[in-house]
C-alpha positions in Angstrom: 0.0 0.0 0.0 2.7 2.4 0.9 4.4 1.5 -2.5 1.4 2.0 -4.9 0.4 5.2 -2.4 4.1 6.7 -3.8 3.3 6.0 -7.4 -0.4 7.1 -7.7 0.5 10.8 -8.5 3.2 10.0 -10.9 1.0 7.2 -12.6 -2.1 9.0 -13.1 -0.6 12.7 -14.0 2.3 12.6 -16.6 -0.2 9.5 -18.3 -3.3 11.7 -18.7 -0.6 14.9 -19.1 0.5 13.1 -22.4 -2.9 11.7 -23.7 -3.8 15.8 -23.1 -0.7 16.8 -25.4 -2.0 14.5 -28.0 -5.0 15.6 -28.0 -4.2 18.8 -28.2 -1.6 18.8 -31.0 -4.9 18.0 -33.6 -6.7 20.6 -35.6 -10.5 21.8 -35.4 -9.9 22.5 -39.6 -13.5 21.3 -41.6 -15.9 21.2 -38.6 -13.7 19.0 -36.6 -14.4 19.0 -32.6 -10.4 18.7 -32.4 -11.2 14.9 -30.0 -8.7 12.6 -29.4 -10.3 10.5 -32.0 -10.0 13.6 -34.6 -6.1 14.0 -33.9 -5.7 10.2 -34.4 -7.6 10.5 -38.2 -5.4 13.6 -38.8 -1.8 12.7 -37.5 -1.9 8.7 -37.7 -4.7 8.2 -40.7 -7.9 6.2 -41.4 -6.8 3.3 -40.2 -5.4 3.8 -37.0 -8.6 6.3 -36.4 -10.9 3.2 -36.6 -9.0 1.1 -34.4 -8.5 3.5 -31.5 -12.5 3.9 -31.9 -12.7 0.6 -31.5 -10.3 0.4 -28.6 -11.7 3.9 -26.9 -15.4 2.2 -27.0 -14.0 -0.6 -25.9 -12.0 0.7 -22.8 -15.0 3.3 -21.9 -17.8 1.3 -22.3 -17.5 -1.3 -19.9 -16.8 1.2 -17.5 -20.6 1.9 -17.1 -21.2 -1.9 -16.6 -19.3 -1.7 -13.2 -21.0 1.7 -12.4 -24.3 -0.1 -12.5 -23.3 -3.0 -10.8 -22.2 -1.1 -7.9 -25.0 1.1 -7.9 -27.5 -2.1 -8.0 -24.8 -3.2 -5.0 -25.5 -0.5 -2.9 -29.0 -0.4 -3.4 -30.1 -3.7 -2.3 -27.2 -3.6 0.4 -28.3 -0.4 1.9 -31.9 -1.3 2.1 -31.1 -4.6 3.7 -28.9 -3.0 6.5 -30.2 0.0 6.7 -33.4 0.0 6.4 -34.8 -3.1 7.1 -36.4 -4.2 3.6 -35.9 -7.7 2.9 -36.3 -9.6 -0.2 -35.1 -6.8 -3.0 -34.5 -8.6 -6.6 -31.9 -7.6 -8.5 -34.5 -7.6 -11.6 -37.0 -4.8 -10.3 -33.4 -2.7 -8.9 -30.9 -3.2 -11.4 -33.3 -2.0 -14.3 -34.7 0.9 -12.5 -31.8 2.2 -10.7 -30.0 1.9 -14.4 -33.3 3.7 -15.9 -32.8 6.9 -13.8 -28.8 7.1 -14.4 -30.2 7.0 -18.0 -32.7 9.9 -17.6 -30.1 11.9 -16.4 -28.2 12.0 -20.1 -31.5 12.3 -21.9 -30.4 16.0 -21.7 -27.6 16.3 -23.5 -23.9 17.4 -22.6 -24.1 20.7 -20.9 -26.9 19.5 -18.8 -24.4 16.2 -17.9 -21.1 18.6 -17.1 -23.3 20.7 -14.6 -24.7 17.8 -12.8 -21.7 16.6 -12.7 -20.2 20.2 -11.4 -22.6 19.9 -8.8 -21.8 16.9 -7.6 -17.9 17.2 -7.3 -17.6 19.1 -4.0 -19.9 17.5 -1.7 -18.3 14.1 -3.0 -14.5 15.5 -2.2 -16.3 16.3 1.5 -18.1 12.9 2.2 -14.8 11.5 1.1 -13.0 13.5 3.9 -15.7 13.4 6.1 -16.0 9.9 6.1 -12.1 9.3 6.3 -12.4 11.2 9.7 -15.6 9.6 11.0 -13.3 6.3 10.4 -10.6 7.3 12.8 -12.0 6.4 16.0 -12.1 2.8 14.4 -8.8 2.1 13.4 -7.0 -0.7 14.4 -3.2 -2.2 14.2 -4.5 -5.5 12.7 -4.0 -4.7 9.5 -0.3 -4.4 10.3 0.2 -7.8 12.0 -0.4 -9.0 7.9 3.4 -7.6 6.9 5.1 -10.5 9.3 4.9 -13.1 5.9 5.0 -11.1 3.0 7.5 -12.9 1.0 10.5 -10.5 1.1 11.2 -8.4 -2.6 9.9 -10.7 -4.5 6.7 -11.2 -2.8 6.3 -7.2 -2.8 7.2 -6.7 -6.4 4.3 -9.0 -7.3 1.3 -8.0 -4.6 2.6 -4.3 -6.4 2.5 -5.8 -9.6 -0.9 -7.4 -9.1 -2.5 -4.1 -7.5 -0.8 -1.4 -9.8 -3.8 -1.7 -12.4 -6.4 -1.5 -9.5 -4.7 2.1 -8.8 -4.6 2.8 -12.7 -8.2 2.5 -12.2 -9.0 4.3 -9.2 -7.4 7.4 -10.7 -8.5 6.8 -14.3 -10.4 10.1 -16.0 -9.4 8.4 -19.8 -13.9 8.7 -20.7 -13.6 13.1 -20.0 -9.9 13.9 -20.7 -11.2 14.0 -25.0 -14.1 16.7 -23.8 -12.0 18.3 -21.4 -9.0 19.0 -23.8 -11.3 20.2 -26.3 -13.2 22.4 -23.7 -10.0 23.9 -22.9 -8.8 24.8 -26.1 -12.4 26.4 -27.1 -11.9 28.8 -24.2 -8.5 29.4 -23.8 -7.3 29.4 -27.3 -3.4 29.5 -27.9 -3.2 29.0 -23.5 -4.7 25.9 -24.0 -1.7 23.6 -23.5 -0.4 25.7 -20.0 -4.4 25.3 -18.6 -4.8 21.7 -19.4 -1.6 20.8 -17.4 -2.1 23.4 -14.4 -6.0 22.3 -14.2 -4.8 18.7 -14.7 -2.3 18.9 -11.9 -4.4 20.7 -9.2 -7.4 17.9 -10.0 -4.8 14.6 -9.8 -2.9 16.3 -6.8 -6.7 16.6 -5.3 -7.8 13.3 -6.6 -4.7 11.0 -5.1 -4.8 13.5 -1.2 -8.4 12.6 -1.1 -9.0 9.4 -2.1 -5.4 7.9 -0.5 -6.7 9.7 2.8 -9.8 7.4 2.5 -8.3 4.4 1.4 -6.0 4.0 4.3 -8.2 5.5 7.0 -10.8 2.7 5.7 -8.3 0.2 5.6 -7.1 0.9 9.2 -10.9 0.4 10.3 -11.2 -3.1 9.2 -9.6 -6.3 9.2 -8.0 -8.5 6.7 -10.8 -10.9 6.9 -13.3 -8.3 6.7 -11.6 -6.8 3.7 -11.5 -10.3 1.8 -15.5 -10.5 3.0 -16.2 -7.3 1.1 -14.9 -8.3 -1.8 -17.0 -11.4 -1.5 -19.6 -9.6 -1.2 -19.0 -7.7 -4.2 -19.8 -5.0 -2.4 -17.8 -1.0 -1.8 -15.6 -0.9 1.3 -18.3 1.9 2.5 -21.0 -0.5 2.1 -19.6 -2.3 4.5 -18.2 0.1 7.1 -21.9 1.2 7.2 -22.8 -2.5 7.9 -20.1 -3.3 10.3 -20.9 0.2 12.3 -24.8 0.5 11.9 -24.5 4.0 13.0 -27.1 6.4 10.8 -24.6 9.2 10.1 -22.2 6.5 8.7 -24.6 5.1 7.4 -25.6 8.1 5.6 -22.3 9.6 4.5 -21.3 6.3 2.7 -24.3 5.8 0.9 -24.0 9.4 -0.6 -20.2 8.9 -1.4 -21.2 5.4 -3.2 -24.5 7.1 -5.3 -21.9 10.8 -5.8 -19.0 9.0 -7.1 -21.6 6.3 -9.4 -23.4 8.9 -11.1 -20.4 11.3 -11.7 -18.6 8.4 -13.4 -21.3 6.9 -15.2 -22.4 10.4 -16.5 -18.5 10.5 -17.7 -18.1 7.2 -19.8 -21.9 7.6 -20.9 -20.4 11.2 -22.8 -17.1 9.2 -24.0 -19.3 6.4 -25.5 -21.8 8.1 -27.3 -18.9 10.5 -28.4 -16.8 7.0 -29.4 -20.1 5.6 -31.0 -20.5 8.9 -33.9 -17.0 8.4 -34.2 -17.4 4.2 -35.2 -20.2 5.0 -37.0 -19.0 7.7 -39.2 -15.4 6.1 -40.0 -17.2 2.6 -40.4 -20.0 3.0 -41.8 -20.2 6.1 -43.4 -22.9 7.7 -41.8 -24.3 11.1 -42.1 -23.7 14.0 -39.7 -27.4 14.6 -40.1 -28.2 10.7 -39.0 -25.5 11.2 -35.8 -26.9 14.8 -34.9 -30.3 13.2 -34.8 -32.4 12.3 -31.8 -33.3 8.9 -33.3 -29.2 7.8 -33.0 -29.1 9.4 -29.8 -31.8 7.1 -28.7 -30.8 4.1 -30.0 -27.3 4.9 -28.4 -29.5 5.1 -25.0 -31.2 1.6 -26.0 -28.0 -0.4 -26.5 -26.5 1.4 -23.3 -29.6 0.7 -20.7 -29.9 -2.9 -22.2 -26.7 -3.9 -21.8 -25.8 -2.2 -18.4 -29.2 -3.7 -17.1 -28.1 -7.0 -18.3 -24.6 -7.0 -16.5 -25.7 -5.7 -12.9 -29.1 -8.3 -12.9 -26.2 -10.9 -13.3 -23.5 -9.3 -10.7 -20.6 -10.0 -12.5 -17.3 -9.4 -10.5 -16.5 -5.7 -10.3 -12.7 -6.5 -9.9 -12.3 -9.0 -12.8 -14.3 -6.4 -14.6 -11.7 -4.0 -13.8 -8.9 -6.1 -14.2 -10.0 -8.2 -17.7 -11.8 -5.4 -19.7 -10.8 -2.3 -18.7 -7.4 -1.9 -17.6 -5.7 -3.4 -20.6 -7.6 -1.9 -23.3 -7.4 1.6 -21.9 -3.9 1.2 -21.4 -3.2 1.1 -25.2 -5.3 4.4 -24.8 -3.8 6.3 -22.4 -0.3 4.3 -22.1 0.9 3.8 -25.4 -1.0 6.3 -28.1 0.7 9.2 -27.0 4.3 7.4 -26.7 3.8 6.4 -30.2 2.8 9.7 -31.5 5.3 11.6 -30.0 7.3 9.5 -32.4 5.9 9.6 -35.7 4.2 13.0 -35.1 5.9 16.5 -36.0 4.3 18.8 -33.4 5.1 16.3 -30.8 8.6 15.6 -31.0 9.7 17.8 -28.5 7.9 15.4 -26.2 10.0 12.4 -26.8 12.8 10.8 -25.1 11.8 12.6 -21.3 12.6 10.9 -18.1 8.0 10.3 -17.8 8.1 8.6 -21.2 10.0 5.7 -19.7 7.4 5.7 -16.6 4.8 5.9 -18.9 6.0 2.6 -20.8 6.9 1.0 -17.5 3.5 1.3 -15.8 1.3 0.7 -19.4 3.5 -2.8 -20.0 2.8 -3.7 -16.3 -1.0 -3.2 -16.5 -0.8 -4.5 -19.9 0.9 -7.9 -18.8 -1.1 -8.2 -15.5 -4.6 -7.8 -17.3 -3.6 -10.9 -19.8 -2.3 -13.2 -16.8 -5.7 -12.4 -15.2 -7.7 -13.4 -18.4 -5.4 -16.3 -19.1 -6.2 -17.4 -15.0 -9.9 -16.7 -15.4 -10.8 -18.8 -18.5 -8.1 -21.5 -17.5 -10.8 -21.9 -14.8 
């Protein structure tokens, strides 16, 4: 934990920080939005434009699934503990707790980046909050664990094995396309100095808070109660709120869990529909007029809530989720796009051969490597 606490600020910023340069280094010439899937048609071609569409639906998409299932999670969880309620099916929860996330991006993007703007602070305070409210809890028995730990070697693999966890935990690949492009619309030729100030002060708060959590949660339980939670398939806060009964616990986890569902599902639902224009237009040749229109945007909304529905009715594993479809696709996103551009691309020459490239490799290979092994260990099963 200590190890992966070190590296969470160097693997999430100078990642995203190069995935922003990319970005950035495309034109907005013929109507273009100047996304990260317009820079790749423009600097790399048509070809590798459809494949990182492929690969960007691909590593945004199934972020929703796991959104869903937590949400359905927490639901049934909270109503069980909490209040009482017995009995709740995950076929009358799963498709209406999935139904109102959906009614929620019925309105389009601005209304999706103020709810979202509304929702940031009081998450970043429950987080705290509840990190504090821990406190009194903690207890040294998550120390008496480092006795057999297997020396280096047992180390550098239990790091190995949880490095793509904390890829995860601080991944933001679905909104650093909008973000970039939101930047350069109001900043103009300051674009590239913003996006790496406002992309510094947002990881620097991301990894404080959520590492302040983390361990105050951690202290709080036990080993046996952390491998019961994930069991359960359930969020850490879930549980606290089980373990502790108290109301204001209660209270302040349920809001963190519902804050941080929406927020995220509200961000890959943008990526995806943004990703699916982008498939359909490069591979099937279809109009702007057909993608503008509310009738794709529906049917968008169709395959999403179907599919989502599906996956939380059936509670797959959040963490293989994470660790089998997520991780390694994004990673060619986030890791190795940029890296490969900063090569074969004019304007982004100057990037190559810094000391972050090298990190950047390092951390992408090891996510990369890890995701396979897990895939290879699940269907060996």
């Amino acid at each position: 934990m200590i190890i992966l606490s070190v590296l969470a600020l160097p693997v999430t910023f100078f990642p995203y920080l190069a995935l922003g340069r990319f970005v950035l280094s495309g034109t907005t010439r013929g109507g273009r939005d100047g996304n990260i899937l317009d820079a790749t048609q423009e600097h790399l071609g048509d070809g590798w434009s459809k494949a990182l569409t492929a690969l960007y639906i691909s590593a945004v998409f199934p972020g929703m699934t796991i959104y869903t299932i937590t949400l359905t999670n927490t639901i049934i969880d909270f109503a069980c503990t909490q209040l009482h309620l017995g009995g709740m099916s995950r076929w009358y929860v799963a498709p209406i707790s999935t139904f109102v996330l959906m009614m929620m991006v019925r309105y389009g993007t601005t209304t999706v980046v103020r709810i979202m703007g509304y929702i940031v602070l009081p998450f970043i305070l429950c987080l705290i909050l509840f990190g504090i409210m821990a406190a009194p809890h903690w207890n040294a028995s998550m120390l008496e664990t480092a006795t057999h730990f297997g020396g280096v070697s047992g180390l550098a693999t239990e790091t190995w094995k949880g490095l793509p966890l904390v890829v995860f935990a601080f991944s933001f690949t679905s909104i650093v396309s909008s973000f970039v492009v939101a930047q350069r619309r109001t900043y103009g030729a300051e674009a590239p100095y913003k996006v790496k100030q406002v992309m510094l002060v947002a990881v620097m708060l991301a990894v404080s808070t959520v590492l302040f959590f983390s361990w105050s949660t951690i202290f709080a339980l036990s080993p046996a109660e952390l491998s019961e939670a994930k069991a359960s398939n359930l969020t850490i806060l879930s549980f606290l709120a089980r373990k502790f009964d108290t109301p204001a616990m209660a209270i302040a986890s349920q809001a963190i869990v519902f804050a941080a569902v929406i927020k995220s599902f509200l961000a890959h639902y943008l990526a995806t529909e943004e990703s699916a224009k982008s498939f359909s237009r490069s591979l099937f040749g279809t109009s702007e007029a057909t993608l503008r229109s509310p009738a794709f945007t529906r049917l968008i909304a169709l395959f999403v809530y179907a599919v989502t529905t599906a996956c939380a009715i059936a509670n797959l594993d959040v963490l293989n989720l994470i660790k089998v479809a997520l991780v390694p696709v994004s990673v060619f996103v986030v890791y190795f796009l940029p890296l490969y551009a900063f090569r074969k691309v004019p304007s982004l020459h100057r990037y190559q051969g810094r000391p972050m490239n090298l990190l950047i490799a390092a951390v992408g290979i090891v996510c990369l490597v890890s995701g396979i092994g897990t895939m290879i260990a699940k269907f060996s099963h």
